[in-house]
mmCIF file of the C-alpha atoms, coordinates in Angstrom:
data_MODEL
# 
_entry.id   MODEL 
# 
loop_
_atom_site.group_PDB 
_atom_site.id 
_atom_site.type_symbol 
_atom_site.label_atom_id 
_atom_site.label_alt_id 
_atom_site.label_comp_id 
_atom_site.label_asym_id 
_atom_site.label_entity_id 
_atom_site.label_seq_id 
_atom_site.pdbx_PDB_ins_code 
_atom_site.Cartn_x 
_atom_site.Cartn_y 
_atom_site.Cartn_z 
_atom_site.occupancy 
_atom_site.B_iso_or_equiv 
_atom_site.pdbx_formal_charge 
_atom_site.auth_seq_id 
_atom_site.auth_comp_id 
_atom_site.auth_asym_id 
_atom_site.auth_atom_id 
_atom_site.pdbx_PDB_model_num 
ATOM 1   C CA . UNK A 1 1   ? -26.979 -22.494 3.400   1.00 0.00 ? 1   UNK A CA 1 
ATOM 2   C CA . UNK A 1 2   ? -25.767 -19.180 5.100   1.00 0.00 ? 2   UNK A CA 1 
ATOM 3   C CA . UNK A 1 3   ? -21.892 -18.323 4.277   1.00 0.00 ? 3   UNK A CA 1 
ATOM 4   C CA . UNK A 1 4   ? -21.253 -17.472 8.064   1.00 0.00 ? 4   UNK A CA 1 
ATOM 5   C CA . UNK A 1 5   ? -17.623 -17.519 7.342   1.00 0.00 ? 5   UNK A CA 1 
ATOM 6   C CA . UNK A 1 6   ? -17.900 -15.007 4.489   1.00 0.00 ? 6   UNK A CA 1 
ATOM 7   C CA . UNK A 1 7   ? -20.609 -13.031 6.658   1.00 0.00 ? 7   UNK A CA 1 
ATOM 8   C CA . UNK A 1 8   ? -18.079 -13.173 9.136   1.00 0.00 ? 8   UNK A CA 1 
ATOM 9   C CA . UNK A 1 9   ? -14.948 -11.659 6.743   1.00 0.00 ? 9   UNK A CA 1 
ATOM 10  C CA . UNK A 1 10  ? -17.458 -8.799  5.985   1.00 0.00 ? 10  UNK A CA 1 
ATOM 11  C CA . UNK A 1 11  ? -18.615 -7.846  9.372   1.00 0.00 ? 11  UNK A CA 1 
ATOM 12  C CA . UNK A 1 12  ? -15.113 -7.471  10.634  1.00 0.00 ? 12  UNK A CA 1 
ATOM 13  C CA . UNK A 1 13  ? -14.224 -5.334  7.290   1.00 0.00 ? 13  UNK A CA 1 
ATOM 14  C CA . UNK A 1 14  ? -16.618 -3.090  7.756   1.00 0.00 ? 14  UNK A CA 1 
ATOM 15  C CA . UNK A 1 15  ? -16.292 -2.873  11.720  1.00 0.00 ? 15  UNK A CA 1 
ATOM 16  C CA . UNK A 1 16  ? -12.684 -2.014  11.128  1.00 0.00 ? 16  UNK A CA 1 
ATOM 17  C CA . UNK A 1 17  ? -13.937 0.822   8.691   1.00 0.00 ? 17  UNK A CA 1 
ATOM 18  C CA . UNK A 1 18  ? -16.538 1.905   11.342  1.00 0.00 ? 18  UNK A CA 1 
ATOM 19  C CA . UNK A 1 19  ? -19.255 0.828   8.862   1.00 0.00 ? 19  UNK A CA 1 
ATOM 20  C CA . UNK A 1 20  ? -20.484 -1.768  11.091  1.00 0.00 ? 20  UNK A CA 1 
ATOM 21  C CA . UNK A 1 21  ? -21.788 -1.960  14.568  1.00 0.00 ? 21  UNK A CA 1 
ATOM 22  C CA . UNK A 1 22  ? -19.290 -3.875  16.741  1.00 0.00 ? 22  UNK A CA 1 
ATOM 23  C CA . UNK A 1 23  ? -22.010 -5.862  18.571  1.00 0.00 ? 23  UNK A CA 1 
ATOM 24  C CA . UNK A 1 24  ? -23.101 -7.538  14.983  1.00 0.00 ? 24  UNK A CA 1 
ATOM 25  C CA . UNK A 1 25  ? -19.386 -8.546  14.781  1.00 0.00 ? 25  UNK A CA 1 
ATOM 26  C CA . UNK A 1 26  ? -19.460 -10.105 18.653  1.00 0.00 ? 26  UNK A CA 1 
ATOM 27  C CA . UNK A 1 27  ? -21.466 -13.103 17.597  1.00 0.00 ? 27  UNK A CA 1 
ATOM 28  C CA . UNK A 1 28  ? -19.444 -14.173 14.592  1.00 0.00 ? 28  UNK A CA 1 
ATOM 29  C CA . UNK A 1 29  ? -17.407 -17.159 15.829  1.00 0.00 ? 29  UNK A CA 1 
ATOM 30  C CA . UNK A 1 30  ? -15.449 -19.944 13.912  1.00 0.00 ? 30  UNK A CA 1 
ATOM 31  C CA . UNK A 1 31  ? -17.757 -22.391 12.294  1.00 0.00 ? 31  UNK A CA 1 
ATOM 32  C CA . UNK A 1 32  ? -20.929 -21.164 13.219  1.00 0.00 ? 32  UNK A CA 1 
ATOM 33  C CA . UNK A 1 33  ? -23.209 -18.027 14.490  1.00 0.00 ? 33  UNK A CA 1 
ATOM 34  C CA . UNK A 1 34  ? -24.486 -19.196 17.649  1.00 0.00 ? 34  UNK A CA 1 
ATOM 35  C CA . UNK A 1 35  ? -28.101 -19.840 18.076  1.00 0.00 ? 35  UNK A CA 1 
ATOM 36  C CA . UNK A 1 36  ? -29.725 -16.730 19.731  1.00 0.00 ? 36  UNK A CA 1 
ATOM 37  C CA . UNK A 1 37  ? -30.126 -17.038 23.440  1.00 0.00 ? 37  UNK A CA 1 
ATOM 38  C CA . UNK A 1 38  ? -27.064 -19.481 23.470  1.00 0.00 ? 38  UNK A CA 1 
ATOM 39  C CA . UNK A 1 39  ? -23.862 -18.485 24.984  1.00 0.00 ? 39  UNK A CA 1 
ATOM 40  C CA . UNK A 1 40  ? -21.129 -19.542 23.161  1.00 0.00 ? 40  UNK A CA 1 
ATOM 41  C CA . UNK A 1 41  ? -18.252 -22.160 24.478  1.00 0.00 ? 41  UNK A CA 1 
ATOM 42  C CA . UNK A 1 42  ? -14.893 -20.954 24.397  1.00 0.00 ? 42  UNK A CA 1 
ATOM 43  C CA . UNK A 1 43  ? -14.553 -23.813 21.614  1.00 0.00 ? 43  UNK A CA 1 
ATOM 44  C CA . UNK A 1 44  ? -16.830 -21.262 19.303  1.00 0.00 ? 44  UNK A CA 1 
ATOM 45  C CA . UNK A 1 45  ? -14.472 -18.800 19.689  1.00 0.00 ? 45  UNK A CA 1 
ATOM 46  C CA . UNK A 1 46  ? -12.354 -16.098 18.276  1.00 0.00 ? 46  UNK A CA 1 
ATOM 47  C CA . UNK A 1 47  ? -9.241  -17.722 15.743  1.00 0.00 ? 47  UNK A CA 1 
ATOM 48  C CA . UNK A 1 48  ? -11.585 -17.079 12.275  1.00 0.00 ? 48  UNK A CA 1 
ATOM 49  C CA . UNK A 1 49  ? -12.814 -13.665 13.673  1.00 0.00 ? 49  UNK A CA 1 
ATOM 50  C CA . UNK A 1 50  ? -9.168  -13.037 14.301  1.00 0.00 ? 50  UNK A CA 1 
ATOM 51  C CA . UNK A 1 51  ? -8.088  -14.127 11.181  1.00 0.00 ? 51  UNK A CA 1 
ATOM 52  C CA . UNK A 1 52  ? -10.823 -12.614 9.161   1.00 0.00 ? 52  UNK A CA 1 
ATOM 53  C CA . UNK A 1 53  ? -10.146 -9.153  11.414  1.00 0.00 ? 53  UNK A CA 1 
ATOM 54  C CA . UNK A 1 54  ? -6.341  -9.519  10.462  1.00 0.00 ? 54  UNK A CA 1 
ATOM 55  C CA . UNK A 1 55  ? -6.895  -9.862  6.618   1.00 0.00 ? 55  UNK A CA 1 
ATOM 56  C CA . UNK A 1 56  ? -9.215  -6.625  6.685   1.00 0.00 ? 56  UNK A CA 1 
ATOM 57  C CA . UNK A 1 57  ? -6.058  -5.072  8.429   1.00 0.00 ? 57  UNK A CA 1 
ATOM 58  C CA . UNK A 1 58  ? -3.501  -6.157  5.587   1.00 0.00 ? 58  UNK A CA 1 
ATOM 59  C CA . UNK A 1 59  ? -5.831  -5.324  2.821   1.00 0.00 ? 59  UNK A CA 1 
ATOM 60  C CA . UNK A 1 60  ? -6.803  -1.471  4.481   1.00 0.00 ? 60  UNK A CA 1 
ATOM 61  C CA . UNK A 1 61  ? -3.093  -0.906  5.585   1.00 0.00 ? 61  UNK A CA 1 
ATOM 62  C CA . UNK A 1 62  ? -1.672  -2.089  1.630   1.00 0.00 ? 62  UNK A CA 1 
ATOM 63  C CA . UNK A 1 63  ? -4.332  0.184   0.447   1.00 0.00 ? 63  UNK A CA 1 
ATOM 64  C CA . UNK A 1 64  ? -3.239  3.146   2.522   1.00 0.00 ? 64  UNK A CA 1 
ATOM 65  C CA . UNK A 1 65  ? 0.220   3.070   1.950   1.00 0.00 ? 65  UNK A CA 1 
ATOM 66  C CA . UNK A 1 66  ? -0.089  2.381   -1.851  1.00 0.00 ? 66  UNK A CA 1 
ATOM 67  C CA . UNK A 1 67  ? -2.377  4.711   -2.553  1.00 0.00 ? 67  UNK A CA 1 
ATOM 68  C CA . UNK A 1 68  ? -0.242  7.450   -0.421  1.00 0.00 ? 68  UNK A CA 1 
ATOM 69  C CA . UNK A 1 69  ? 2.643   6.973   -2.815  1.00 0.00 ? 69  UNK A CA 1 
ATOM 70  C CA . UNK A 1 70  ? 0.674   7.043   -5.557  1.00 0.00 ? 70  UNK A CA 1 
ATOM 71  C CA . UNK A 1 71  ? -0.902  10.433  -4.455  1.00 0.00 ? 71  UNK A CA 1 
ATOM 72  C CA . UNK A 1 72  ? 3.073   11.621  -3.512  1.00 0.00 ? 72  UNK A CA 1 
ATOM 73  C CA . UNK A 1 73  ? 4.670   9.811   -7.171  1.00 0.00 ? 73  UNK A CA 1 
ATOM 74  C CA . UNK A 1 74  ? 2.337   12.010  -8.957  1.00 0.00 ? 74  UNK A CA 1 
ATOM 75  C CA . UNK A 1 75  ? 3.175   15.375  -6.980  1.00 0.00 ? 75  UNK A CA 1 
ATOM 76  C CA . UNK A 1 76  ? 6.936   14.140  -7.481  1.00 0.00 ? 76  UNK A CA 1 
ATOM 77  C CA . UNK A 1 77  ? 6.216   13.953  -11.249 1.00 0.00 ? 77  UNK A CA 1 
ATOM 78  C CA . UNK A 1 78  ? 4.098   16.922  -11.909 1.00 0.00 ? 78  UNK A CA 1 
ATOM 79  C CA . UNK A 1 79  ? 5.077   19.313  -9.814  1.00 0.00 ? 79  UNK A CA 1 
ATOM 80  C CA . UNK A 1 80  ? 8.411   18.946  -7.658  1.00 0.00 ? 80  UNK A CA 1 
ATOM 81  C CA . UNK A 1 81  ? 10.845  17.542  -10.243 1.00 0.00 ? 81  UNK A CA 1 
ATOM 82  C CA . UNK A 1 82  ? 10.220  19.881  -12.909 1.00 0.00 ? 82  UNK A CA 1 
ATOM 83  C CA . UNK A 1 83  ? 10.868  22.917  -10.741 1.00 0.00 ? 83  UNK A CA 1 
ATOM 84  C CA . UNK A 1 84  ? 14.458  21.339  -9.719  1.00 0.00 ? 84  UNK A CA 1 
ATOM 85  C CA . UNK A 1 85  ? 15.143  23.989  -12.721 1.00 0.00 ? 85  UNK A CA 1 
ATOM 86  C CA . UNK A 1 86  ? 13.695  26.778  -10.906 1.00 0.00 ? 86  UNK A CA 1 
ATOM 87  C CA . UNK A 1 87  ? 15.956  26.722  -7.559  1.00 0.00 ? 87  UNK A CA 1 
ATOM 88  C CA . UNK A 1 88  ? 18.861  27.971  -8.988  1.00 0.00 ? 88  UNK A CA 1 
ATOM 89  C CA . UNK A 1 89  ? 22.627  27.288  -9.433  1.00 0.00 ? 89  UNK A CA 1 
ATOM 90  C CA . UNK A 1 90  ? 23.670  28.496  -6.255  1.00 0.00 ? 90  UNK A CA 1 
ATOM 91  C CA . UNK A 1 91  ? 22.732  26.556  -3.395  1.00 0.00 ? 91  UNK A CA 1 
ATOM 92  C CA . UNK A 1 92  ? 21.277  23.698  -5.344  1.00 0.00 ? 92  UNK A CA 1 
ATOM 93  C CA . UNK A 1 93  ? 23.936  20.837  -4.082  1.00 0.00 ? 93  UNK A CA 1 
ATOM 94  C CA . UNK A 1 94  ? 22.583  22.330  -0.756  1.00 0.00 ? 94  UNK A CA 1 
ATOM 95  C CA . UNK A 1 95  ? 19.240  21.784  -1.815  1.00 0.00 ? 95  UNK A CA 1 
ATOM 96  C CA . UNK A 1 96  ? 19.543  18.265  -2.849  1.00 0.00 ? 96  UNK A CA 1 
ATOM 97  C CA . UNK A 1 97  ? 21.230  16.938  0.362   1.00 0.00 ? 97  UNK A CA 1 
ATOM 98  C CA . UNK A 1 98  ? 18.363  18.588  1.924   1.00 0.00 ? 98  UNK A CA 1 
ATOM 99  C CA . UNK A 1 99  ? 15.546  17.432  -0.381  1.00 0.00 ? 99  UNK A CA 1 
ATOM 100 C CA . UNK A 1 100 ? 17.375  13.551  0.044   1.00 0.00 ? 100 UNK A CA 1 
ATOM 101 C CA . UNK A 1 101 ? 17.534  13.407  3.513   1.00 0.00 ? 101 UNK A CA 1 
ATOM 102 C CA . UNK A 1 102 ? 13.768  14.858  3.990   1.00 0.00 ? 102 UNK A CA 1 
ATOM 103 C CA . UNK A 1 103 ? 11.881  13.020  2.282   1.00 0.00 ? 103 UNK A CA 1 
ATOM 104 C CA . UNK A 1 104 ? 13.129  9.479   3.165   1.00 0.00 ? 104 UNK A CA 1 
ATOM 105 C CA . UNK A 1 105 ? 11.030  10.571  6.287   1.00 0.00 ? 105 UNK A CA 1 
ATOM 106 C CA . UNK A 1 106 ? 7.785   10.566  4.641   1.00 0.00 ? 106 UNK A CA 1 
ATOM 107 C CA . UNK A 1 107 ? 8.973   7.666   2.095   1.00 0.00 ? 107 UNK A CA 1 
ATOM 108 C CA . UNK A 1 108 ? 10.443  5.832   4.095   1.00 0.00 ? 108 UNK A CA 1 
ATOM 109 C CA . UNK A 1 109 ? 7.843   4.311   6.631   1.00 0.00 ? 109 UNK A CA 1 
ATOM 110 C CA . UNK A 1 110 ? 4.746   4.583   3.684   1.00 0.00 ? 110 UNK A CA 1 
ATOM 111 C CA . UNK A 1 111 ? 7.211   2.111   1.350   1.00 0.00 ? 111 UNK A CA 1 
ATOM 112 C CA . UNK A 1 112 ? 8.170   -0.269  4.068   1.00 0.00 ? 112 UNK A CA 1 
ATOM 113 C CA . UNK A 1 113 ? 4.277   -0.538  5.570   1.00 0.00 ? 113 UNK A CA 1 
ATOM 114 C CA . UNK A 1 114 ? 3.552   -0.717  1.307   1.00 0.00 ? 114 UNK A CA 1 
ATOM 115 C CA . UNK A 1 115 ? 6.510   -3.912  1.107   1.00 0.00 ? 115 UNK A CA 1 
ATOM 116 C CA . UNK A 1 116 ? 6.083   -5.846  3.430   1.00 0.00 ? 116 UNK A CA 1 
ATOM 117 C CA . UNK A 1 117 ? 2.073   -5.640  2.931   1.00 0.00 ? 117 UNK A CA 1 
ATOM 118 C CA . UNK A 1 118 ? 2.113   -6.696  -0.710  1.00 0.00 ? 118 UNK A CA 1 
ATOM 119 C CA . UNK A 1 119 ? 4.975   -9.682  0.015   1.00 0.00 ? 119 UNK A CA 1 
ATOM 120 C CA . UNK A 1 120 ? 2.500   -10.789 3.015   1.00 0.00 ? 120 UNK A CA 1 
ATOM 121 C CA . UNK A 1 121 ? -0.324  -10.764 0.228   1.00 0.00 ? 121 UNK A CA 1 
ATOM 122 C CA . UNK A 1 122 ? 1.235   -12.722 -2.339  1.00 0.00 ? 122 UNK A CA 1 
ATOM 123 C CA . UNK A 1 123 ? 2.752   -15.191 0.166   1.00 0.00 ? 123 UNK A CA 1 
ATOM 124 C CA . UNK A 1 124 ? -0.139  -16.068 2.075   1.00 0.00 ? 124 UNK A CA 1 
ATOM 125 C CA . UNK A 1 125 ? -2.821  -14.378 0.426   1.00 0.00 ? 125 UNK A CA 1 
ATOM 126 C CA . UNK A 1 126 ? -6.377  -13.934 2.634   1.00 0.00 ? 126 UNK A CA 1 
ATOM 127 C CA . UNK A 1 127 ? -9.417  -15.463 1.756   1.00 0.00 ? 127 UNK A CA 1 
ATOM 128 C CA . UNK A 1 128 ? -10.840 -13.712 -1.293  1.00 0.00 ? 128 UNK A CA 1 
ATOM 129 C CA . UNK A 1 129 ? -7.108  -12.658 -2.674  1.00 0.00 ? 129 UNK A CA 1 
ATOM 130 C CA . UNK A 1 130 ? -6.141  -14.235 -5.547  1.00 0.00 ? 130 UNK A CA 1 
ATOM 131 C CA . UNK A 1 131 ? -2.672  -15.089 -5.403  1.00 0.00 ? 131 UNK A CA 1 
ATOM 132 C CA . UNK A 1 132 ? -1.431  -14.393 -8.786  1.00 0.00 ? 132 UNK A CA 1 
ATOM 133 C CA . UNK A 1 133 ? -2.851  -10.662 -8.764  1.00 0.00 ? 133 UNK A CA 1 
ATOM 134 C CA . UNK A 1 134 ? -0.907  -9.972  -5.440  1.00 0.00 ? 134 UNK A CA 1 
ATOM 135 C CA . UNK A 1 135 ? 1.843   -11.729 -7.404  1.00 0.00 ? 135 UNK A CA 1 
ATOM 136 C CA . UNK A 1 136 ? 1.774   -9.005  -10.290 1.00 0.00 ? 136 UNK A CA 1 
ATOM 137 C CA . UNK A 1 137 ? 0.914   -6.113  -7.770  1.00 0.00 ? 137 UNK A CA 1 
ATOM 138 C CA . UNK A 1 138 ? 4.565   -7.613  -5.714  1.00 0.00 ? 138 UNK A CA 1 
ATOM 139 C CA . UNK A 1 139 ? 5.822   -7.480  -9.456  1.00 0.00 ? 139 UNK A CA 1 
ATOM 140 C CA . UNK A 1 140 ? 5.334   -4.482  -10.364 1.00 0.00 ? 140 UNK A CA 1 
ATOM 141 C CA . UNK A 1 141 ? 6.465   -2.801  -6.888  1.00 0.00 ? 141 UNK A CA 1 
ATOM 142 C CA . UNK A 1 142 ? 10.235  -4.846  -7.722  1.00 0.00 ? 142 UNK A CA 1 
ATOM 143 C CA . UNK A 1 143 ? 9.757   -2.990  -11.288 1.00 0.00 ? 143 UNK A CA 1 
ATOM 144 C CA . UNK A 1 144 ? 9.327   -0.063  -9.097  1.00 0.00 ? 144 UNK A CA 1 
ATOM 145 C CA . UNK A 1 145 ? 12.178  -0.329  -6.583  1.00 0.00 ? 145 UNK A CA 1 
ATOM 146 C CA . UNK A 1 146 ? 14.369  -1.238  -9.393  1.00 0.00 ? 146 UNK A CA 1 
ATOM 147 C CA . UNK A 1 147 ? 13.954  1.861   -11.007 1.00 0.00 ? 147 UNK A CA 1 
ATOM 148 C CA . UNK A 1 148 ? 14.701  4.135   -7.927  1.00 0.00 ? 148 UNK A CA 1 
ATOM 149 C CA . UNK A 1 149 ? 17.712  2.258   -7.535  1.00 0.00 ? 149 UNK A CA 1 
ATOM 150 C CA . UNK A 1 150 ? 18.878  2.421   -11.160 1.00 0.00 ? 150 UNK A CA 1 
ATOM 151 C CA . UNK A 1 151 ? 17.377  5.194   -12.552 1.00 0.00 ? 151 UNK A CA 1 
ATOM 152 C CA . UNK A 1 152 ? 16.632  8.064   -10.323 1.00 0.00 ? 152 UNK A CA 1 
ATOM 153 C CA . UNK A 1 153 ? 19.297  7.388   -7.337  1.00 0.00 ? 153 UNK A CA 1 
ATOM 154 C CA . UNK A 1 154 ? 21.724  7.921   -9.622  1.00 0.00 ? 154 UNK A CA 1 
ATOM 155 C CA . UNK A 1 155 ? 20.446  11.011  -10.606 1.00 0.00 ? 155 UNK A CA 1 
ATOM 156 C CA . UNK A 1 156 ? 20.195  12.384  -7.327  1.00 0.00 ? 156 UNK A CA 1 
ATOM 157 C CA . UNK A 1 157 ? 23.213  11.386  -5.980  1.00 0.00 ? 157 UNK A CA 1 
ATOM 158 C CA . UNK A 1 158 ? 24.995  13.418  -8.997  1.00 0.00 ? 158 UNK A CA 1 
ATOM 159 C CA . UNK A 1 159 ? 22.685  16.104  -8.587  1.00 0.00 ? 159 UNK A CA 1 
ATOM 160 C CA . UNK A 1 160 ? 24.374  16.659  -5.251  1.00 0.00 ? 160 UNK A CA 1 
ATOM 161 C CA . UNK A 1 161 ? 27.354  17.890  -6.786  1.00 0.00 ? 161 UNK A CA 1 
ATOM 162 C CA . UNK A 1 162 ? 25.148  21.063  -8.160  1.00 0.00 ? 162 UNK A CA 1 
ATOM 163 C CA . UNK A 1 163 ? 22.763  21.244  -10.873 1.00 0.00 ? 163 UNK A CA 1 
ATOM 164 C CA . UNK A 1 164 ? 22.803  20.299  -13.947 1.00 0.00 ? 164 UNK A CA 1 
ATOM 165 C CA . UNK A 1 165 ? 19.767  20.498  -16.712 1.00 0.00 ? 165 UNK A CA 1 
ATOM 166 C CA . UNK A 1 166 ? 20.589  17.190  -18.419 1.00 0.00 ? 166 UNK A CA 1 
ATOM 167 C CA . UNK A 1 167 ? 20.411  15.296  -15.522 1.00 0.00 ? 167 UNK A CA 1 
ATOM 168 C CA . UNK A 1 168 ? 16.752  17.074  -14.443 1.00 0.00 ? 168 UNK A CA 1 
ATOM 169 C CA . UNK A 1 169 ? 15.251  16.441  -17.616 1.00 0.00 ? 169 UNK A CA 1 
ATOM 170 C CA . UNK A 1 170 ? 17.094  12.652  -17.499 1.00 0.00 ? 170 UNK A CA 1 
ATOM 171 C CA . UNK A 1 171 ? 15.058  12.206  -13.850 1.00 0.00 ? 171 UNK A CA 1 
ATOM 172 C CA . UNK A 1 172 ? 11.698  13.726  -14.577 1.00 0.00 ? 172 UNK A CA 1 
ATOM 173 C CA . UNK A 1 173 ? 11.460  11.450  -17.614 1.00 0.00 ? 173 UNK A CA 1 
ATOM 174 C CA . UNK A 1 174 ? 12.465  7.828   -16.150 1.00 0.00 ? 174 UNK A CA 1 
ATOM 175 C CA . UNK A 1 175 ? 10.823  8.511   -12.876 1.00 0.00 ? 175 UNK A CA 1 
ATOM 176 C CA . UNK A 1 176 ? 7.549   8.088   -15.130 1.00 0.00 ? 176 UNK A CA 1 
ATOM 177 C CA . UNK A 1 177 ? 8.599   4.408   -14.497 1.00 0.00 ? 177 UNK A CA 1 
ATOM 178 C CA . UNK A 1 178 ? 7.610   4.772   -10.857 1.00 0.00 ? 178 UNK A CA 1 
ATOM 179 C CA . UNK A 1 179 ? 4.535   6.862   -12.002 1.00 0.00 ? 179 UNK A CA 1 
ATOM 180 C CA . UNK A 1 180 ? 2.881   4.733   -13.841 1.00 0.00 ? 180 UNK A CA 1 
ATOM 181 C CA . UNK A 1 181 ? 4.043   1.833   -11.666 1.00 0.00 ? 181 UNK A CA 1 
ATOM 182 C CA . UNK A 1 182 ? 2.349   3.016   -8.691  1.00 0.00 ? 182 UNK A CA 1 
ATOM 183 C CA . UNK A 1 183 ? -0.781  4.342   -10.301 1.00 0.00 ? 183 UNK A CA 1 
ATOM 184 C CA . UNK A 1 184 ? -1.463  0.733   -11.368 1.00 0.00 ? 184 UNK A CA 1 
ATOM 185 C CA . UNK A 1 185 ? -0.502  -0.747  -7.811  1.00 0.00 ? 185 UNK A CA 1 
ATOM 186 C CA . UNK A 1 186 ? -2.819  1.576   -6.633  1.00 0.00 ? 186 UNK A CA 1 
ATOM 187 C CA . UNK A 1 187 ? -5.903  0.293   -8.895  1.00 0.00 ? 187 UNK A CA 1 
ATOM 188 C CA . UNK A 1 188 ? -5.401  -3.029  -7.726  1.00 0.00 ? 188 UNK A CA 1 
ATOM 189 C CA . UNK A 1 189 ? -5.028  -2.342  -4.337  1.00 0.00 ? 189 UNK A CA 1 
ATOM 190 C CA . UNK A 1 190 ? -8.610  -0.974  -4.183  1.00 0.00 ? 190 UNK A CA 1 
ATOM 191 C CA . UNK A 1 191 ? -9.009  -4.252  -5.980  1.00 0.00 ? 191 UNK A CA 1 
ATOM 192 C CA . UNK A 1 192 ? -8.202  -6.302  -3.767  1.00 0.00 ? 192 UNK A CA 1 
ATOM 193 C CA . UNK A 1 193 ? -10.203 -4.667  -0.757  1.00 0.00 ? 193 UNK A CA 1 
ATOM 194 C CA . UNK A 1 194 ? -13.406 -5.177  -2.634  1.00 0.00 ? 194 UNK A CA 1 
ATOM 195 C CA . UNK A 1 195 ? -12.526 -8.715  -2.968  1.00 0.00 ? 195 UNK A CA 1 
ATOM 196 C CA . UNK A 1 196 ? -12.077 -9.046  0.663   1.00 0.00 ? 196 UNK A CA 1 
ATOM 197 C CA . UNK A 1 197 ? -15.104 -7.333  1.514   1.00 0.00 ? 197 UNK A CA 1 
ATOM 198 C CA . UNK A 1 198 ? -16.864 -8.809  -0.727  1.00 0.00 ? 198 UNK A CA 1 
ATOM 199 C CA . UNK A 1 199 ? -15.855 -12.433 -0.084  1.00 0.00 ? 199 UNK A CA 1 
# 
């Protein structure tokens, strides 16, 4: 027996993604495809195709915003930390304000988009989701929050008083925390798109 509901799921995925033509999706209704030639009642209509259409949204906006601060954690780790030591004495408290209050403007939106996607996922996880992998993915983001709290705003906020080595080297090599952290959220939310695609 056909799967319309999952044939459903996957036409609105890929319409969403532009991989499918939108007229395919038209004719996916709740419990059934309608017979062709048949209009369909407004009983057939759109609550699974908007639910299946919403899900594709979560899965591609989590994905997005994950895999952003992955791409930016890694930049952070690599390459902007470690030349903290190549600004200079003078001017660095300057710097730091400066460097703070920039980039909570790219952060900032990307990590709220990223939160309140993966508590959505493991609280009412779509069809094809399994709840205990959004559960570790929510996990592992705490793990991650934790450690900018503990670990590296500290670090910043008495690197604003002008630099000082120890406390570079001290942030480079905990904010590995949020490196690695990240880098796995990032696997599993390309996980959990397939799933949903797939479903």
């Amino acid at each position: 027996m056909l799967d319309t509901r999952a044939v459903c799921q996957r036409l609105s995925f890929l319409t969403l993604l532009g991989g499918s033509d939108t007229a395919l999706h038209r004719p996916c209704f709740v419990n059934h495809l309608p017979i062709s030639g048949q209009n369909p009642t407004a009983a057939d209509k759109p609550h699974g195709v908007l639910m299946n259409t919403a899900a594709a949204i979560l899965v591609t906006a989590h994905l997005f915003a994950t895999t952003a601060m992955v791409g930016l954690i890694w930049f952070v780790q690599v390459v902007h930390y470690p030349l903290f030591a190549s600004v200079g004495v003078d001017g660095f408290a300057q710097y730091e304000r400066l460097h703070q209050r920039a980039t909570s403007f790219v952060v900032g939106p990307l990590m709220a988009v990223e939160g309140a996607t993966a508590i959505w996922l493991a609280v009412a996880p779509p069809d094809g989701v399994s709840r205990p992998l959004a559960l570790l993915a929510l996990a592992i983001l705490g793990v991650i929050h934790a450690s900018t709290v503990l670990l590296q705003v500290p670090q910043h906020t008495a690197l604003t008083d002008g630099y000082d080595a120890t406390r570079v080297r001290r942030l480079v090599r905990t904010n590995w925390v949020r490196t690695v952290g990240w880098s796995v959220r990032g696997i599993i939310a390309a996980i959990i798109v397939v799933h949903v695609s797939t479903f």
